[in-house]
N, C-alpha and C positions, 0 to 999 in steps of 0.2 A: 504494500500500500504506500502512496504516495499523500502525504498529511502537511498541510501547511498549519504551522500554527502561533500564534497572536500573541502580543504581553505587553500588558501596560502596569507598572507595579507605582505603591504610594507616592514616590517622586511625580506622578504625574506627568512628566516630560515627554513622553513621547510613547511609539509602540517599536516594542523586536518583530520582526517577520521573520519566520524560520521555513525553509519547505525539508522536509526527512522523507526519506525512504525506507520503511520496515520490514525486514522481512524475518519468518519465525521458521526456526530448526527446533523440533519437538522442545524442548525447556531454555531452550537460546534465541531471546530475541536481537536483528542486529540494525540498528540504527544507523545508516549512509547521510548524513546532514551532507546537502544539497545547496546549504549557500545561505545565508542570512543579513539582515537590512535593519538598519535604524533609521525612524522616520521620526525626525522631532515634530512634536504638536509645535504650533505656533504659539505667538504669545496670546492672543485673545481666545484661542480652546483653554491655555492652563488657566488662565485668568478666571475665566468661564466657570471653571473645576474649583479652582480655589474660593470661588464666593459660594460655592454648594457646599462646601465639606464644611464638619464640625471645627470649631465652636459657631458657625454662622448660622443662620436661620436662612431658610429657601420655602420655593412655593411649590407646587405641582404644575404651574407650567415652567419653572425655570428647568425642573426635574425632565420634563417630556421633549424640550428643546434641545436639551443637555445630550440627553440617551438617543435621538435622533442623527442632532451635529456628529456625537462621537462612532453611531453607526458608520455614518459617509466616510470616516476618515478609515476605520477597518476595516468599510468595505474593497478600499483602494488599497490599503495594505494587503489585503487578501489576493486582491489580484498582483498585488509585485510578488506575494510567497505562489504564486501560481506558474507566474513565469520565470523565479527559480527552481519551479519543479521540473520545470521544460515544457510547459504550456497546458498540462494536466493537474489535476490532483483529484482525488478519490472524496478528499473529506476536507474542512477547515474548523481548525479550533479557537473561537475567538472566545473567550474566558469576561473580556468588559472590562471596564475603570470600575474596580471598587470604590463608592463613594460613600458606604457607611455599613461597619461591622458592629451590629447589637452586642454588647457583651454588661452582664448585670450580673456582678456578685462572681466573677469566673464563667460562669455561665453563657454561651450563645444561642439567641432567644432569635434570631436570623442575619443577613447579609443580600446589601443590597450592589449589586454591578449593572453598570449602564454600559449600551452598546448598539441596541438595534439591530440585533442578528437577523432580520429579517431583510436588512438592506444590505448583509453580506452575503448571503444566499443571493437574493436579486444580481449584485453583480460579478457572482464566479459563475453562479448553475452549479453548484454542489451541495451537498448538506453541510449542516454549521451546527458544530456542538459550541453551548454557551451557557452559562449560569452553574459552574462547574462545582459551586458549596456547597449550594442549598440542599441537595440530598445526604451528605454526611450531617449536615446542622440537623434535618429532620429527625436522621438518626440517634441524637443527643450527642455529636460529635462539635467540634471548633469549627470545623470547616474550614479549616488551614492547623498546619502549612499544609500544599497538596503536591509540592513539589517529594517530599521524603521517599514516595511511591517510586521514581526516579533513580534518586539519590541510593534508595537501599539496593534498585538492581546492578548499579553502577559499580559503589564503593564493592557490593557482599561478593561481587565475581575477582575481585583483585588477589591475586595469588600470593601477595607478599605475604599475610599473614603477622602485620605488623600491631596487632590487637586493637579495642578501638577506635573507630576512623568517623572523623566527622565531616558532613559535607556543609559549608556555612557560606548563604546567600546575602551580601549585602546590599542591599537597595533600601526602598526609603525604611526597611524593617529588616533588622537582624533576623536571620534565624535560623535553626541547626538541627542536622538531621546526625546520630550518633547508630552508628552500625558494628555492632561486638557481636563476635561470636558467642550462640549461643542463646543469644538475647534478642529479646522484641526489639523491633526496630523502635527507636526513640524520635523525635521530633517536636520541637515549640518554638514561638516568636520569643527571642531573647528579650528584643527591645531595642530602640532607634537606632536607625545605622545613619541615612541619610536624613531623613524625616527632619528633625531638630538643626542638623549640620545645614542643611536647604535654608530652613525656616530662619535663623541667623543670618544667613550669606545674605537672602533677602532683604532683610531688617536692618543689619548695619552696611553693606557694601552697595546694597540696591544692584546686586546682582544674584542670576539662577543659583551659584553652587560658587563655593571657594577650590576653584579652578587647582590641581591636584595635589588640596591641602595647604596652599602656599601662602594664604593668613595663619593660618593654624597651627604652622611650622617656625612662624616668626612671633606667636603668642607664647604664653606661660599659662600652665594650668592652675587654676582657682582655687585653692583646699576647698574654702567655703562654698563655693558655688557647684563645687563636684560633689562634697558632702551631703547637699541638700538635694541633688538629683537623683543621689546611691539612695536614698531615704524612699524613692518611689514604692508603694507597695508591692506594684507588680512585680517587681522581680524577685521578693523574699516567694511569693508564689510558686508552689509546686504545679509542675505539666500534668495533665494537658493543658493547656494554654495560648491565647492568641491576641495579638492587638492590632494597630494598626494607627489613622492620623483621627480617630475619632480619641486618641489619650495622648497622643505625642505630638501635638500641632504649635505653630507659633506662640499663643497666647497659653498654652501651657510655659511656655521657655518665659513670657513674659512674667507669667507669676512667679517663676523661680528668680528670677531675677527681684522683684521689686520684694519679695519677702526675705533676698539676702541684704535687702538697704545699702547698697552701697555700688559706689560705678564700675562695671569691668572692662574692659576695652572690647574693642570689636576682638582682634584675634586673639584675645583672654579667653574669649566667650568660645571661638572655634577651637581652641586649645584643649578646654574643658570640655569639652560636647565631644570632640574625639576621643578623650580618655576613657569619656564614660563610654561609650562601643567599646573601648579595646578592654576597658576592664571588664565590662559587663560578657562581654564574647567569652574573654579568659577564664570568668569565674567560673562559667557554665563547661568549659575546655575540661578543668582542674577536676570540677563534681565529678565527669563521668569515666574521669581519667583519660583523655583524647591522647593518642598518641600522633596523630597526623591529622591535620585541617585540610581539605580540597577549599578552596577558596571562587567564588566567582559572583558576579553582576554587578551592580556600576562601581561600590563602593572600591575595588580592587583598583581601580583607576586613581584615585587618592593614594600616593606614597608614605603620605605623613600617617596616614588609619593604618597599612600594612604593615610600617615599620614599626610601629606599639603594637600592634597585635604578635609581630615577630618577637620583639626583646621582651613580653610579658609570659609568651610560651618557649623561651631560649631552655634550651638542654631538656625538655620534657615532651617536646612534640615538635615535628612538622610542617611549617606551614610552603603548602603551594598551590598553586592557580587549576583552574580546573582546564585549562588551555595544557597542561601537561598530561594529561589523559585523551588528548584528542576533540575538548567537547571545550566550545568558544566560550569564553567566562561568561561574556557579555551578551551572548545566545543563548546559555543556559538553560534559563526559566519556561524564553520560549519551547524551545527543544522537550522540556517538558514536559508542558501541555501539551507538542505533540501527541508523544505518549501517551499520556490521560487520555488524550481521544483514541488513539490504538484500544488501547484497553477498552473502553466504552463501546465501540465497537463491534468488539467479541467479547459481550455480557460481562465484563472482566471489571473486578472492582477497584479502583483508584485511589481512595482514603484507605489508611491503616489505623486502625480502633488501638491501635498502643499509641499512636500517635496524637489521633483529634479525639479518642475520649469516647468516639460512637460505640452505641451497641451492638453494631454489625458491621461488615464492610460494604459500602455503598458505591454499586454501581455508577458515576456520576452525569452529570450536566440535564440538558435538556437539549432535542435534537430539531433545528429547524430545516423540512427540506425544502428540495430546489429541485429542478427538470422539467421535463413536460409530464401532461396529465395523465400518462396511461402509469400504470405498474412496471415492477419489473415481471410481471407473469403476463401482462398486455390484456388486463382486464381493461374492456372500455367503462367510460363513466358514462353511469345512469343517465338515462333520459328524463326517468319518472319510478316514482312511489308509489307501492301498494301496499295497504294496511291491511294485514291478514284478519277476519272477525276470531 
């Protein structure tokens, strides 16, 4: 099968297009990545996103406009992952912009992603798996991470044998998938990689991101202002577990700030916001005893976050890019959700209940199609109705 597939993660900044090729030898699947694309949203799409997301208040038509706009722009991704397929593909996985994960007390109560799948069927003519949580959430699961499905075929086939191996994604949400022998596969949202680092860059530079770490690298970290971030609840929290920019948004960073009373500089502020990733990554490394990190998505592109996350696991672990196994850092996620739709596909379930917490493993998404009206057994469509007495 030939599977193009979509990712837009909490950075909001744009979508990965990936097109794979999969093919299955009885308990060996083997994935041929095909080519992959970054297409940045523009500035009035993020902008768009950013006046929807939490802490801000929206309407239900800003909602319908939103999930419209962002169909058109996947649906044109779909067609670039189509013509890295070589002009086919079998299937498209577009997954949507997460614009708010329900979570009360630990618990996720639903999850909403916008997208318009229906306007990315409209311009391949294929079917489009989409809304890729909501069936693990149903099942009393997180509904993320859904990447670890992935991650545990990846890491669990590697012959080293170097005990366990974690695969850790940073985008605008940390998060780590831990694969030991022996052992259920592991997986949770650590907690902010980019999300905060953005929300700063924003705020003091009035620009998208601190270009690779190079305020951050000329700042000093803030005891106080790192102390009062390490203080967050969530991460004393035991997994399952999940978050995203409905807890880790600007005016979160704002109130840390105004309740430490006092000035920090701009690159104090990215200084600090990168320690806490590399601590908060490390600590979670430490707990499950990580002997090797695979590393990949945008956050690896920052030098200043990989070389604290390096000198805090020196002589205990590992750390390298998921580009050294063959599989593009920064395609990763995409590459994916491939995946997940593979599996989807052939009734195969894609959440891990040691992972999101479900009480079953859950087939996932929802399947929009596309073609012409007959079947694939060439049933014509009805003319007419008769109701039996």
């Amino acid at each position: 099968m030939k599977i193009v597939g979509l990712m837009s993660g909490t950075s909001y900044d744009g979508v990965d297009v990936v097109a794979a090729e999969f093919t299955a030898d009885g308990e060996t699947l083997t994935l041929r990545p095909l080519g992959h694309r970054g297409l940045d949203y523009d500035d009035g799409l993020r902008t768009q996103i950013a006046a929807l997301l939490p802490p801000a208040a929206t309407t239900i038509d800003a909602v319908c406009r939103l999930d419209n706009r962002l169909g058109e722009v996947f649906a044109e991704a779909a067609a670039v992952g189509v013509e890295l397929a070589g002009g086919a593909a079998d299937m498209v996985v577009s997954p949507g912009q997460t614009v708010f994960h329900w979570v009360e007390a630990g618990r996720v109560h639903g999850t909403l992603q916008l997208g318009a799948p229906a306007r990315v069927a409209a311009r391949v003519g294929v079917p489009v798996l989409s809304d890729l949580r909501s069936a693990d959430v149903a099942a009393g699961g997180q509904g993320a991470p859904l990447v670890p499905a992935f991650d545990a075929l990846l890491l669990g086939a590697d012959p080293e044998g170097v005990g366990p191996r974690a695969a850790l994604n940073l985008g605008g949400i940390a998060n780590l998938t831990v694969v030991a022998p022996g052992a259920p596969v592991l997986g949770y949202d650590v907690g902010p990689a980019n999300a905060l680092l953005d929300a700063a860059a924003r705020r003091f530079l009035d620009r998208p991101c601190d270009l690779d770490g190079a305020r951050a690298a000329a700042g000093r970290v803030h005891p106080g202002l790192l102390d009062l971030l390490l203080a967050e609840p969530y991460y004393a929290a035991a997994p399952p577990k999940s978050t995203g920019k409905e807890l880790f948004h600007g005016g979160y960073l704002d109130g840390k700030l105004a309740a430490l009373g006092e000035p920090v500089s701009a690159d104090d502020v990215l200084a600090t916001l990168t320690e806490l990733t590399a601590r908060t990554v490390a600590d979670a490394c430490d707990r499950h005893r990580v002997t090797e990190v695979v590393a990949a998505g945008g956050g690896v592109r920052n030098p200043t976050l990989l070389g604290r996350l390096a000198a805090l696991g020196a002589g205990r672990r590992r750390l390298r890019t998921s580009d050294e196994l063959g599989m593009p850092a920064q395609a990763k996620e995409a590459y994916a959700f491939a995946l997940l739709g593979w599996l989807s596909w052939h009734g195969l379930p894609g959440a891990i209940p040691s992972v999101t917490g479900a009480r079953r493993a859950a087939v996932l998404g929802s399947w929009t199609p596309a073609g012409p009206a007959r079947d694939a057994t060439g049933t014509p469509a009805p003319r007419r109705l008769l109701i039996e007495p």
